[in-house]
C-alpha positions in Angstrom: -20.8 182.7 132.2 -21.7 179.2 133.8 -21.8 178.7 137.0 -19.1 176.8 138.8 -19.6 172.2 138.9 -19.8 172.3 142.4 -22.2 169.6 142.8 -20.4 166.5 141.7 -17.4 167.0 144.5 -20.1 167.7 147.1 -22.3 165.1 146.1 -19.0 163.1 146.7 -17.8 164.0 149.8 -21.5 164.4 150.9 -22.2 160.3 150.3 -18.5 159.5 151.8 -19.2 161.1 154.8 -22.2 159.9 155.8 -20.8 156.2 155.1 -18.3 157.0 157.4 -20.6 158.5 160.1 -22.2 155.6 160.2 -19.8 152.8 160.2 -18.2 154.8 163.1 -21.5 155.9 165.3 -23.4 151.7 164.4 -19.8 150.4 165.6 -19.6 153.0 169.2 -23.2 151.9 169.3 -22.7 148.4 169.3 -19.4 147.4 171.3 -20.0 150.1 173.7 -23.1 152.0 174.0 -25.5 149.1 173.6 -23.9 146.2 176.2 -23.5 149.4 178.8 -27.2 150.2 178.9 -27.8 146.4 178.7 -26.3 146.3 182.1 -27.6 149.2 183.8 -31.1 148.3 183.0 -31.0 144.9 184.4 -29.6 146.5 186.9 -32.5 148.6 187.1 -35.1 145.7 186.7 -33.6 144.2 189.9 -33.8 147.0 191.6 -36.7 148.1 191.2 -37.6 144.0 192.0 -36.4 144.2 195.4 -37.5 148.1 196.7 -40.8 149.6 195.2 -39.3 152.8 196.4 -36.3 152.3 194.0 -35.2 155.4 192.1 -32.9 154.7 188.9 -30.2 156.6 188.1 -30.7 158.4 184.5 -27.6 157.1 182.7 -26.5 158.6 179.1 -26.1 154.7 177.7 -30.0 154.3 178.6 -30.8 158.1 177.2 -28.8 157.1 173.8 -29.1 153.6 173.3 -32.3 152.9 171.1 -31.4 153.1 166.9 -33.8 156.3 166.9 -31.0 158.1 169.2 -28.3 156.4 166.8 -30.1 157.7 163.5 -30.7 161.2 164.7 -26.1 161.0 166.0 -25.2 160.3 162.4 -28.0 162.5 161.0 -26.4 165.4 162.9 -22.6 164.5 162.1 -23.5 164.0 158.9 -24.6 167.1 158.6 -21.9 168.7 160.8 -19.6 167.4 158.2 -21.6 169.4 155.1 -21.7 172.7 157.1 -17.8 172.3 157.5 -17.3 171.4 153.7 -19.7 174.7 153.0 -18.1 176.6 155.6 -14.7 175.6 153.9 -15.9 177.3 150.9 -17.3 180.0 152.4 -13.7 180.9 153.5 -11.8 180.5 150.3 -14.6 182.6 148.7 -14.2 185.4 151.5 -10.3 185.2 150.7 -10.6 186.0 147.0 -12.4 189.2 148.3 -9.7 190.5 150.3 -7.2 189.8 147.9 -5.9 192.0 144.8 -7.5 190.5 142.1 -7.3 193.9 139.5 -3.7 195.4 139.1 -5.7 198.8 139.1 -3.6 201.8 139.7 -5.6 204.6 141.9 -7.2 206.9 139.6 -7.1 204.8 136.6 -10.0 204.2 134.2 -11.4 201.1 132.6 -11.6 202.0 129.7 -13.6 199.3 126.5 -10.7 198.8 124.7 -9.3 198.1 128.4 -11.1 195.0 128.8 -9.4 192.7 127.7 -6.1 192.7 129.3 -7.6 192.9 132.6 -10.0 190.1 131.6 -6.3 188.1 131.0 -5.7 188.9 134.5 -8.4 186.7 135.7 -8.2 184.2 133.3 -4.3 183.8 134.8 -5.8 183.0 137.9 -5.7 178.8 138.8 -8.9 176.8 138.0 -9.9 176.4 141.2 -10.1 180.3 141.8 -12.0 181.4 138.3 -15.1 179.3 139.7 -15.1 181.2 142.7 -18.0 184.4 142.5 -15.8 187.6 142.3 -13.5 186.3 139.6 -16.9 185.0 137.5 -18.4 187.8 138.2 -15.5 190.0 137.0 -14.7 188.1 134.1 -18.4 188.3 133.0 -18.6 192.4 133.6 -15.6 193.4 131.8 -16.8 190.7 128.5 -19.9 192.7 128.5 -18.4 196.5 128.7 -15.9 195.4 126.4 -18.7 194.4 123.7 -21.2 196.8 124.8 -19.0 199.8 125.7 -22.0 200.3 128.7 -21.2 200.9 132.1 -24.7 199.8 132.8 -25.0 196.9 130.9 -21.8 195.8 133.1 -23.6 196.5 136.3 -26.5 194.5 135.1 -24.8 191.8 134.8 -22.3 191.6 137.8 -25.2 192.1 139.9 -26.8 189.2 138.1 -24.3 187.1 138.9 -24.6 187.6 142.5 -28.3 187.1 142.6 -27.6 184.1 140.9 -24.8 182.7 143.1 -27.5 183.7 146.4 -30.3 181.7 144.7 -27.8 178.7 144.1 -26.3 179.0 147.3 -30.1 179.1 148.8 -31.1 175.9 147.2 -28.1 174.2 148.2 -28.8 174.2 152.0 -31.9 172.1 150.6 -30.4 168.4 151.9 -29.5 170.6 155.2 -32.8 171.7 156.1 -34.1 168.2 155.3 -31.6 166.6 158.0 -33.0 169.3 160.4 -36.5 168.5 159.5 -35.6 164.8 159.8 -34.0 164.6 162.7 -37.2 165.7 164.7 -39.1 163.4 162.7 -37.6 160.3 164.1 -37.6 161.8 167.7 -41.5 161.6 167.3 -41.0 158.1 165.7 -39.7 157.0 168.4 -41.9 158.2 171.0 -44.5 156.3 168.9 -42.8 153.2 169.1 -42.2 153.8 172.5 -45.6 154.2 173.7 -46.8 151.3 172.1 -44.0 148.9 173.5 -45.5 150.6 177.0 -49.2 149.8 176.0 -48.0 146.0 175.2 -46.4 145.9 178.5 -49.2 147.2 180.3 -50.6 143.6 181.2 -47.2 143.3 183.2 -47.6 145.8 185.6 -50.9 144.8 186.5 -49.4 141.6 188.3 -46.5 144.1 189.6 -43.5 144.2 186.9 -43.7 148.1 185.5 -40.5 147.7 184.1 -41.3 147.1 180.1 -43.7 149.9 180.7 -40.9 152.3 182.2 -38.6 150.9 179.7 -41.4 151.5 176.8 -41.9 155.4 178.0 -38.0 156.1 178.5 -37.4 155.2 174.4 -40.4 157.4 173.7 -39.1 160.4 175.7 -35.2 159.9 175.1 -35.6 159.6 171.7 -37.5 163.0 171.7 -35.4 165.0 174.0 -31.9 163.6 171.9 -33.6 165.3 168.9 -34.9 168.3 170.3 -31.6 169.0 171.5 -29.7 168.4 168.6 -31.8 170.1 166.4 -31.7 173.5 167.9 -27.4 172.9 168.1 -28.2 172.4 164.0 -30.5 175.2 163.3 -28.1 177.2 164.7 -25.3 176.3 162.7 -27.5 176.0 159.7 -28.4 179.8 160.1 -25.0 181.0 160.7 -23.7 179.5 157.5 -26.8 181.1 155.9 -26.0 184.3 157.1 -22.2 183.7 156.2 -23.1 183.0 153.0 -25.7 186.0 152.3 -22.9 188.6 153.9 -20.5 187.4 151.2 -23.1 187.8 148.2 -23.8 191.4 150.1 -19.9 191.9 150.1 -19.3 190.7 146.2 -22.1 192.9 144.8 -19.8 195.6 147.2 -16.3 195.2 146.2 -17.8 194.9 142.1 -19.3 198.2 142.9 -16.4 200.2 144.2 -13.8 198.4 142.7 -14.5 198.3 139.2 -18.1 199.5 137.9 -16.7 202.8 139.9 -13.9 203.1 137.7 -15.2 202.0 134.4 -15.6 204.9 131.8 -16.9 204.6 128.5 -15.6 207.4 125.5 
């Protein structure tokens, strides 16, 4: 049995939500965030002008306002908005196991010639719940005992199934774990950049004005701290939905187990 076209409606919504991420986050960014931290800074400048001993205020408009801060925002949301879509799934999936998907009576046997009329039972379901794991997994078990007439042979390939669905669901979290790689990525970028805007300032501060230098330094650190800190928020959430989704493969193989391999008997 194939395994469910997942990707094309993920692919989707995946693209569509990062185009919205960002026309949102660039248009915050530049009617609000940038002109704020425009003004606080010369404010900054002057001060620091006028008093030597000026200390400035750290203002979240300064700490966000460089486009390695805005890259790593609608990095993150963007992949906020896949772990919800996942997480979505996750749910649905977790549904179909708490729900009655056999008409089994207790104590009755599947028996081969059985098969089919509980494989009709499945096949009634709607589309969207036949891709789902348990009813794919179900289906496939009871085609194979019915040809077969092996209880083994059915508990091959349930448990197949389920390996399968992990190693998909594993290689799906690919793009995720890229976002969380990236995100650090262009914190370090930035504190590149930053240092050498500093370094071509330095020449400035000889004669008195540190501020490009200051100004240099603060894009290299804020960029790094705004990534540090939501990368560890996204690893987080990246290996709860991991977990999520190995506890439900751990649960399928479970319920196929006691629910049906349990009470198939071949004459």
């Amino acid at each position: 049995m194939s395994a469910p076209r997942r990707y094309p409606s993920e692919f989707v919504f995946s693209l569509f939500a990062l185009a919205i991420t960002f026309v949102i986050v660039h248009s915050i960014y530049v009617l609000d965030v940038r002109p704020k931290a425009q003004v606080i800074l010369a404010e900054q400048r002057a001060g620091m002008l006028r008093d030597p001993n000026y200390i400035a205020d750290r203002s979240f408009y300064v700490l966000v306002k460089d486009y390695e801060q805005e890259s790593e925002i609608i990095l993150f949301i963007w992949a906020l908005a896949i772990i919800g879509y996942k997480a979505k799934r996750q749910s649905r999936e977790r549904k179909t196991l708490e729900g009655e998907l056999l008409a089994l009576p207790e104590g009755m046997k599947i028996l081969p010639e059985d098969a089919r009329e509980y494989t009709r039972q499945i096949e009634g379901l709607d589309q969207e719940r036949r891709r789902m794991l348990l009813p794919r997994a179900l289906l496939a078990a009871l085609a194979r005992f019915g040809a077969t007439r092996s209880v083994q042979d059915a508990s091959t390939v349930a448990h197949g199934m389920c390996q399968s669905e992990a190693e998909r669901l594993d290689s799906e979290m690919s793009m995720l774990r890229y976002i969380a790689w990236a995100i650090p990525a262009i914190g370090f970028i930035g504190t590149v950049r930053g240092i050498g805007d500093a370094l071509g300032q330095a020449h400035k501060a000889v004669g008195g004005d540190i501020s490009g230098v200051t100004e240099g330094l603060g894009v290299a650190f804020n960029s790094t701290l705004i990534a540090l800190l939501l990368s560890i928020f996204l690893m987080f959430l990246l290996h709860q939905l991991q977990l999520a989704q190995e506890r439900l493969v751990l649960d399928a193989e479970t319920w196929l187990d006691t629910r049906l391999i349990r009470n198939m008997q071949a004459r």
